[in-house]
N, C-alpha and C positions, 0 to 999 in steps of 0.2 A: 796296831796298824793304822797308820795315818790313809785318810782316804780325802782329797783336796777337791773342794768344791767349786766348780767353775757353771755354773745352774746356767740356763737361759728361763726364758717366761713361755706362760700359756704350756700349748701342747707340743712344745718345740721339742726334735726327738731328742733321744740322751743317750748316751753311751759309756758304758764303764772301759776306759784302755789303761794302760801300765809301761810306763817306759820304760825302754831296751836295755836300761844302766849296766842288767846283767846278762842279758839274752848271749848265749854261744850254743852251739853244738858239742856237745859234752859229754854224749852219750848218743845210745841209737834203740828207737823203741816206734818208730815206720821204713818203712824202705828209703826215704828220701834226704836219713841223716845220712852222715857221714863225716864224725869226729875230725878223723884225719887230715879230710880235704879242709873242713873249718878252720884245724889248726894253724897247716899249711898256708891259709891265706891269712895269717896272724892277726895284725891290730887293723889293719885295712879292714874286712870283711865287719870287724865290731862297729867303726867307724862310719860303715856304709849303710848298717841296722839303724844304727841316731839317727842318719840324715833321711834318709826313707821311713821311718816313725812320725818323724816330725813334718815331713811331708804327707803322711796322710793324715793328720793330727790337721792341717793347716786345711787338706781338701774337707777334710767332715765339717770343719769351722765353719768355712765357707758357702757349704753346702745347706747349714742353719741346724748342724748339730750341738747340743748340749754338752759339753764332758765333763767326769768325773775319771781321776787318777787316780789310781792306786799304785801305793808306793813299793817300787821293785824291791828284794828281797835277794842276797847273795844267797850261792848254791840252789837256788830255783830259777834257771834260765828260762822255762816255760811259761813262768807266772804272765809272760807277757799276752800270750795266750788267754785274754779275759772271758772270747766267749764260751771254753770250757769250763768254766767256774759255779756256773749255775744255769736254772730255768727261772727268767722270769717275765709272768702275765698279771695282769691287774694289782700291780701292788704285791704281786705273792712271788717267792722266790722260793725254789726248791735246790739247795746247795749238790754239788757237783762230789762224785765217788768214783776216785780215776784208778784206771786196770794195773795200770804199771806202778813198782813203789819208785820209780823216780822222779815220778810226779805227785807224791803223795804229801810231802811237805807243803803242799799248797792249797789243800783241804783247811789248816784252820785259819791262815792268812786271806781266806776266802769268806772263812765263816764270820773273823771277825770284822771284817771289809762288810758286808752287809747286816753284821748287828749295827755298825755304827752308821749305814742309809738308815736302817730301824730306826733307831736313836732320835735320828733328825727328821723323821715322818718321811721319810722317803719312800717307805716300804711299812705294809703291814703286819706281815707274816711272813717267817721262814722256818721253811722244814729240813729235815735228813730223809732221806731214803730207808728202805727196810735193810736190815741188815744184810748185808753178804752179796747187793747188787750193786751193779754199778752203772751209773749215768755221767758220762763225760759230759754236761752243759747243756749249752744252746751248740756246742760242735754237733750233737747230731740227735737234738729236739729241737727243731726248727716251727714256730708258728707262723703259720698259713694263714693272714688275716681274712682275706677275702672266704676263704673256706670254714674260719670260725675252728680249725682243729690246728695239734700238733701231728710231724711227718717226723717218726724217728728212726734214724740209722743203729743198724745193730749185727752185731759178729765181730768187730774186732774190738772194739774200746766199750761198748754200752751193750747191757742185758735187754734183751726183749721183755722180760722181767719186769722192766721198770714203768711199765707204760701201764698196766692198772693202776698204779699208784700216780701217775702224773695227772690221768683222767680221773682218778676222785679228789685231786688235789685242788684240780683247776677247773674239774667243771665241764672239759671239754674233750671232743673225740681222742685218741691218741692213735696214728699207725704207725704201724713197725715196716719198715723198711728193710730188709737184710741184704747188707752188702758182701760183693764179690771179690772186688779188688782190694790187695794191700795197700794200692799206692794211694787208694781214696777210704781212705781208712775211719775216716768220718763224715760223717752224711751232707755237713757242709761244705767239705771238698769239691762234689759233685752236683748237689743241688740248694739252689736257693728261689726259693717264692717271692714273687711281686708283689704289690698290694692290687697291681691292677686284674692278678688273679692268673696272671703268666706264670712259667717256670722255667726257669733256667736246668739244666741237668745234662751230665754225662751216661749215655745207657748202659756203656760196661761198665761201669762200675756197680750197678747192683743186679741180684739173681732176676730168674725170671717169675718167682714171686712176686715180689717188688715191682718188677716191670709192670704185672699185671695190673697191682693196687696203683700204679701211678696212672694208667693206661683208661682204669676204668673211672678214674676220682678226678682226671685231668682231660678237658677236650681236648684234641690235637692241635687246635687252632691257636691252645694256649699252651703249647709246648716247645719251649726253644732249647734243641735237640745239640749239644755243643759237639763238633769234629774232635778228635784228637789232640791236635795241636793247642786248643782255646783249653783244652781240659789239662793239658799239662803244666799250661801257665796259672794254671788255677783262676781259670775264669769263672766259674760257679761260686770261689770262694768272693763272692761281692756282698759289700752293704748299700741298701737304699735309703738314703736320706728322702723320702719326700720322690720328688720326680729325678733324682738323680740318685745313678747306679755308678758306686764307686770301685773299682776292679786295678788291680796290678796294672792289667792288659785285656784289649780286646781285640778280636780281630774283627776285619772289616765285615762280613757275613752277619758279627751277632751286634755290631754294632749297630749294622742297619734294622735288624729285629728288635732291638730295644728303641729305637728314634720313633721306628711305625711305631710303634704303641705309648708313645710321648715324653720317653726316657732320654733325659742328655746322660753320654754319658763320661763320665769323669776318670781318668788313667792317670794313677800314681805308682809308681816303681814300687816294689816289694821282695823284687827278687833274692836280697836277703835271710829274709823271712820264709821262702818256700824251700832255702836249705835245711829248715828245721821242719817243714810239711806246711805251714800253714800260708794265709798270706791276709788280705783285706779283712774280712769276716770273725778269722779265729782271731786278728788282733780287737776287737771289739764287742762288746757284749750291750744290747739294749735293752733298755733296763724302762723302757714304759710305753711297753705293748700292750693294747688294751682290748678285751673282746667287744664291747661296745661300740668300739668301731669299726671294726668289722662285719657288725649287726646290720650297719647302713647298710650294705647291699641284700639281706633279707632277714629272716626269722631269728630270733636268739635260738642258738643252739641247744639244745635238750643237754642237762648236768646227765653224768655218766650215773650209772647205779647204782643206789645207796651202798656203802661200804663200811666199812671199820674208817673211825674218825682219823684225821692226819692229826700226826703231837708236833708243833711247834718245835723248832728249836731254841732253845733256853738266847737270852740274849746277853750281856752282857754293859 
């Protein structure tokens, strides 16, 4: 697996994404495929994946992100989906164990995609999970800088399971988030964290569990509570480059909610992409989030409990 290095300097963010070469609807494993209608709109709709890639590929540039590509793969339309592929904080990556076997050929094109960042010091360490669980990525372990923990989604694609082993892996809190809706079927669908300590998030999409732990770990002040409509265009599914939040779509409501709090924010089409569920976020995976910095705004966070050691995954 070729993995193409386009680096920027310093602390400039980085992103791992994968171009669409092969991305289609080919199958149905959320509510929001739908092979047929894909087919139906033939070579147009693949055509429209390129052009909207490459447009948000041009906003993250712009924006003062990093990339690295990872090179598409026939017969894994999803690959393009990078932020399923792992967890990664300080240099440390925990490799991705997806629910469905149609996304399962992308387990080793994933593993060897980040031996070879190993390779070239990009990365210190990388793990596997325990046997028999499974963790869809950063889709739905999402690091909360300002909070110094991870917020993970679980019930439909990732084990609650996983979150002991994430917390002795990394060091830091893990919670479990348990989702309600199929249609937000990963925890990034719904919500994503600011660095300035805000939250973006859809409330039906997870139980009233979930509510609670969001409710009690999040002031309200720092709660940007998204209508219906922003949530269907997958407006939680955003990445923040820095002070700019890069989103499909926003509407005018959460637009202004992100400006108060010092966010431009940046609208690139993706509507191709939410044929397959995802859009902004699952096409991207960053790759050097650091708790360090997160520290600025108070204490280092207390390492989880001593546990049973993590094994490395072999590298190649």
């Amino acid at each position: 697996m070729n993995v193409h290095a386009r680096l920027g300097k310093g602390s400039q963010p980085r992103y791992l994404i994968c171009p669409p070469r092969y991305f289609a609807v080919t199958y149905s494993i959320n509510p929001w495929m739908d092979p047929k209608a894909w087919a139906d709109g033939g070579a147009a709709l693949s055509e429209k994946a390129k052009v909207q890639w490459l447009g948000l590929r041009r906003v993250l540039a712009a924006a003062g992100a990093a990339i690295e590509e990872l090179e598409p793969a026939p017969g894994l339309p999803d690959l393009v989906f990078t932020a399923n592929g792992a967890v990664v904080l300080d240099r440390k990556a925990v490799l991705a164990r997806f629910r469905h076997g149609e996304r399962r050929g992308e387990e080793p094109l994933f593993a060897a995609a980040f031996a070879a960042l190993q390779a070239r010091g990009l990365l210190d360490s990388i793990a596997t999970l325990p046997d028999g669980v499974t963790l869809e990525g950063a889709g739905d372990c999402i690091f909360d800088p300002r909070r110094r923990l991870f917020w993970m989604g679980c019930g439909f694609r990732s084990d609650a399971a996983a979150a002991p082993f994430i917390e002795r892996y990394f060091g830091v809190p893990c919670v479990t988030l348990p989702l309600a809706d199929p249609n937000f079927y990963h925890l990034d669908t719904a919500f994503c964290a600011l660095p300035c300590g805000s939250v973006i998030y859809y409330p039906p999409a997870f139980t009233p569990p979930a509510l609670a732990e969001i409710e009690a770990r999040i002031a309200p002040k720092q709660r940007i509570a998204l209508d219906r409509d922003d949530a269907r265009h997958f407006a939680a599914n955003a990445v923040c480059v820095d002070r700019t939040v890069v989103v499909s779509s926003a509407g005018a409501g959460l637009r202004r909610e992100l400006e108060a709090r010092g966010y431009a924010v940046a609208e690139t089409p993706l509507d191709a992409f939410q044929k397959s569920g995802g859009s902004a976020c699952c096409l991207t995976l960053r790759l050097d989030h650091q708790l360090r910095v997160g520290m600025a705004a108070g204490a280092p966070a207390k390492a989880a409990a001593a546990a049973s050691p993590v094994v490395a995954a072999p590298t190649r």
